[in-house]
Every structure is written in structure tokens, then in C-alpha cells.
C-alpha positions as CSV (number, residue, x, y, z in Angstrom):
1,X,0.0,0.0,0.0
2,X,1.1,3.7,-0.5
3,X,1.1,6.5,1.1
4,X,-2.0,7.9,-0.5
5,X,-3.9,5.1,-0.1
6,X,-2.8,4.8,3.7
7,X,-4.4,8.5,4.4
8,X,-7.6,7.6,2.3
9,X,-8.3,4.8,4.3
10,X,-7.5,7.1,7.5
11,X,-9.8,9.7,6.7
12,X,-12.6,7.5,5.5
13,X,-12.0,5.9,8.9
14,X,-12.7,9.2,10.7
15,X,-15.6,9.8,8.4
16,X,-17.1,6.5,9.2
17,X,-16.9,6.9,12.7
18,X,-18.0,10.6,12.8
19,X,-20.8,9.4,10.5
20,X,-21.4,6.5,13.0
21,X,-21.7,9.2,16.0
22,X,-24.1,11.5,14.5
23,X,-26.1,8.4,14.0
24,X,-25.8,7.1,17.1
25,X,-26.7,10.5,18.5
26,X,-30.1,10.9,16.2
27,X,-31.3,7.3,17.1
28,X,-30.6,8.4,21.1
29,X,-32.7,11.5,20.7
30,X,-35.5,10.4,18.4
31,X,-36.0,7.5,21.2
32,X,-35.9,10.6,23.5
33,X,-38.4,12.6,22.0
34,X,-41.0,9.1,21.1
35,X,-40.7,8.9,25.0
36,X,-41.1,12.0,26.7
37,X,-44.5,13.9,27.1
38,X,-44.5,16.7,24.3
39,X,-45.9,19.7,26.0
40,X,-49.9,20.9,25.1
41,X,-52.5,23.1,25.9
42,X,-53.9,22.4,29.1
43,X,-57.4,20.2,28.6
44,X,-58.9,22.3,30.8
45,X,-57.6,25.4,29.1
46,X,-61.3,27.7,29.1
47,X,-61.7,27.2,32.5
48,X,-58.3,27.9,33.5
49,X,-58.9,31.4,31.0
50,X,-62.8,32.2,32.8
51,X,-60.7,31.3,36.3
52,X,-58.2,33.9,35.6
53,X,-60.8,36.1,34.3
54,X,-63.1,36.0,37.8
55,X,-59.2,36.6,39.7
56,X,-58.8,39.7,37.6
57,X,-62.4,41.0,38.8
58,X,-61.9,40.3,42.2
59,X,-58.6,41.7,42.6
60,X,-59.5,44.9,40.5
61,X,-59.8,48.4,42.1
62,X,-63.6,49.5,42.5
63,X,-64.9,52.5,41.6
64,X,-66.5,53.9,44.8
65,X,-62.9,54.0,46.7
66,X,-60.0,56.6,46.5
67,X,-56.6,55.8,48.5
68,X,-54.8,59.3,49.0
69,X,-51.2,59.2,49.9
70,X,-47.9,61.7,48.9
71,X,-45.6,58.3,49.1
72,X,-45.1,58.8,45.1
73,X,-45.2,62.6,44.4
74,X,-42.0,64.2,43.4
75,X,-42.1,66.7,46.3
76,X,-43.0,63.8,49.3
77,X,-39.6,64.4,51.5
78,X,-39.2,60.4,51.9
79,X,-35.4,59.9,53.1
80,X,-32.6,57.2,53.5
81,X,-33.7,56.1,56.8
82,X,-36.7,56.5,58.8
83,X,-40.0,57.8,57.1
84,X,-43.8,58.1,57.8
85,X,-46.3,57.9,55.7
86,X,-49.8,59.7,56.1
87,X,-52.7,57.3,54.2
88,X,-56.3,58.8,53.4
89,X,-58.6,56.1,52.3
90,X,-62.5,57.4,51.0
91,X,-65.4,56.3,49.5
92,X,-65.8,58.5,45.6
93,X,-68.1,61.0,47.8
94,X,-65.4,61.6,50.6
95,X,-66.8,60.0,53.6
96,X,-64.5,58.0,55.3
97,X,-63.5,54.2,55.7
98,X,-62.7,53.0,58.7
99,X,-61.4,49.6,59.6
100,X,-60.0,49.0,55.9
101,X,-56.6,47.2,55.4
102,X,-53.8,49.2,54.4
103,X,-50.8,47.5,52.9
104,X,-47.5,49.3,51.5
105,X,-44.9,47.2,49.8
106,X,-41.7,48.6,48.5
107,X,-38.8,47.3,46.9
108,X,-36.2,47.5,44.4
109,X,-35.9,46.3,41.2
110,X,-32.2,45.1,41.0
111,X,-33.3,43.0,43.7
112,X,-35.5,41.2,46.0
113,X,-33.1,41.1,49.0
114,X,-34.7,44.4,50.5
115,X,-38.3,44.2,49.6
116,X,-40.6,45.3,52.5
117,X,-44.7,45.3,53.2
118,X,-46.3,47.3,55.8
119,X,-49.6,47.7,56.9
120,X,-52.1,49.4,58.9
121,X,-55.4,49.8,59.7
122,X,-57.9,53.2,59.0
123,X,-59.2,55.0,62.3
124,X,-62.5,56.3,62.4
125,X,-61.8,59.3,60.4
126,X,-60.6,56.9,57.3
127,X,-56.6,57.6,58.0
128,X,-53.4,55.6,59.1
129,X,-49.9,56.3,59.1
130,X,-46.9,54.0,58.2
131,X,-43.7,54.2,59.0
132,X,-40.9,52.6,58.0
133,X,-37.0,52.5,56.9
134,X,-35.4,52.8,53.5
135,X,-31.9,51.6,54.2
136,X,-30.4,52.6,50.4
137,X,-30.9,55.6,48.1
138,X,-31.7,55.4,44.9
139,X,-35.0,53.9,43.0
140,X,-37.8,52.2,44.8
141,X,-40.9,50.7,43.2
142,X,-43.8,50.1,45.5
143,X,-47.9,49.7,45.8
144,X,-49.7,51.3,48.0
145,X,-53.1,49.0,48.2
146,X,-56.3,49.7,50.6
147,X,-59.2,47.5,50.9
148,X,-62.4,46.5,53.1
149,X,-65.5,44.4,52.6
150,X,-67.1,46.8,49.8
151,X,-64.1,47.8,47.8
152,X,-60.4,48.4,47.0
153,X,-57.9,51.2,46.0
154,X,-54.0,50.7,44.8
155,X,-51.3,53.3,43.7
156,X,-48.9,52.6,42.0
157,X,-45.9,54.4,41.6
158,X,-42.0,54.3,42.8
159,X,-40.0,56.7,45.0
160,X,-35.8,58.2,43.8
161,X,-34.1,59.0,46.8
């Protein structure tokens, strides 16, 4: 044998056996595929859509409530550090709600690691104050939510220290 021939029969060697791998490889992952679940629609998949759909209305913000609070304007004096909050919670014609749920949550969007919630509870005269600590400057994203048995509020909004 020559040369020549020596190196053909080398690199149709390689070729076989690379050829030989990619086969080996496609028989593995078509038995893969034959055997594992493919991923579909849920059977269920309208009443998963008219369950997210009643979630949405019950979770929505009614009409007959108004949640006042600076937390979000521009000129609210919130701080690194310790901070109080004043919270006004009405009905649409201004009377007051008392014993509604406050909540506050704040946090950052980089990450979870200092995400807060606070809460209080409306007086009498439909007010509550929070107070709590920012421990960084910078950009905070929060919601501000307020509800009772007949209806709920939420603002939105986020707070550069």
C-alpha cells in the first residue's frame, strides 16, 4: 500500500466513525423525544382562562374607593432612613373608611433582597400612618393598596431617593 492510499483509508475511517456518532446520536434523541411527554394546551384550558378572568375582577380596584397618599409625588420628603407615611382612604363621595386594610410594599428592582410590606389599619376618620425604613438611596418601586369588605384602592408608583 502507498502512502495515498494509507491516508484515504484514515480519513474515511474518521468519516465512518463521525458518521457512526451522528447516528448514534439521532437514534438516542428520536427515542428521547418518542418517550417524553411533548408539551400541550392544558385540557382544561377555558376554564383555566374564565378562572383567571373571575381573579382579575376580584382583585381589580372598585370604583366607589380613593386611596390618597404623597408616598409617590415628586415633592414627598421620603429619606434614607426612617420615614412616615400619612394614608387617606375614601369612598368617591369623601366619607371615610374606617377599619379598611392598608398595605405598603416597596422594593427595588435590582433586587429582592430588601423588599418590604407594611400595613395598617384606618381610624375612624378613614386615615393611618406607616412608617418605615429605607436603608439605600436610589429607586424604589412600590404599591400602595387599601381595601375592606365593599371595595379596593391601589397606587402605583416608585419613590428616587
Amino acid at each position: 500500500m502507498t502512502d495515498g492510499t494509507k491516508k484515504m483509508i484514515k480519513i474515511f475511517s474518521g468519516l465512518g466513525a463521525l458518521f457512526l456518532t451522528l447516528v448514534i446520536a439521532l437514534s438516542f434523541k428520536i427515542y428521547y423525544a418518542l418517550k417524553t411527554d411533548q408539551p400541550v394546551l392544558r385540557k382544561d384550558y377555558y376554564e383555566t382562562g374564565r378562572l383567571y378572568d373571575k381573579y382579575q375582577r376580584e382583585h381589580a380596584d372598585t370604583a366607589n374607593r380613593k386611596l390618597q397618599s404623597a408616598i409617590f409625588d415628586e415633592k414627598t420628603a421620603l429619606q434614607t432612613g426612617a420615614n412616615t407615611i400619612e394614608v387617606l382612604y375614601t369612598t368617591d363621595k369623601g366619607q371615610a373608611v374606617a377599619n379598611a386594610r392598608v398595605l405598603l410594599k416597596l422594593g427595588r428592582r435590582a433586587t429582592n433582597n430588601h423588599d418590604f410590606k407594611k400595613g395598617c389599619i384606618t381610624n375612624t376618620v378613614g386615615r393611618c400612618s406607616l412608617s418605615f425604613q429605607l436603608p439605600f438611596d436610589g429607586y424604589w418601586e412600590g404599591t400602595l393598596q387599601a381595601q375592606d369588605d365593599n371595595g379596593r384602592a391601589t397606587l402605583r408608583g416608585y419613590v428616587r431617593l
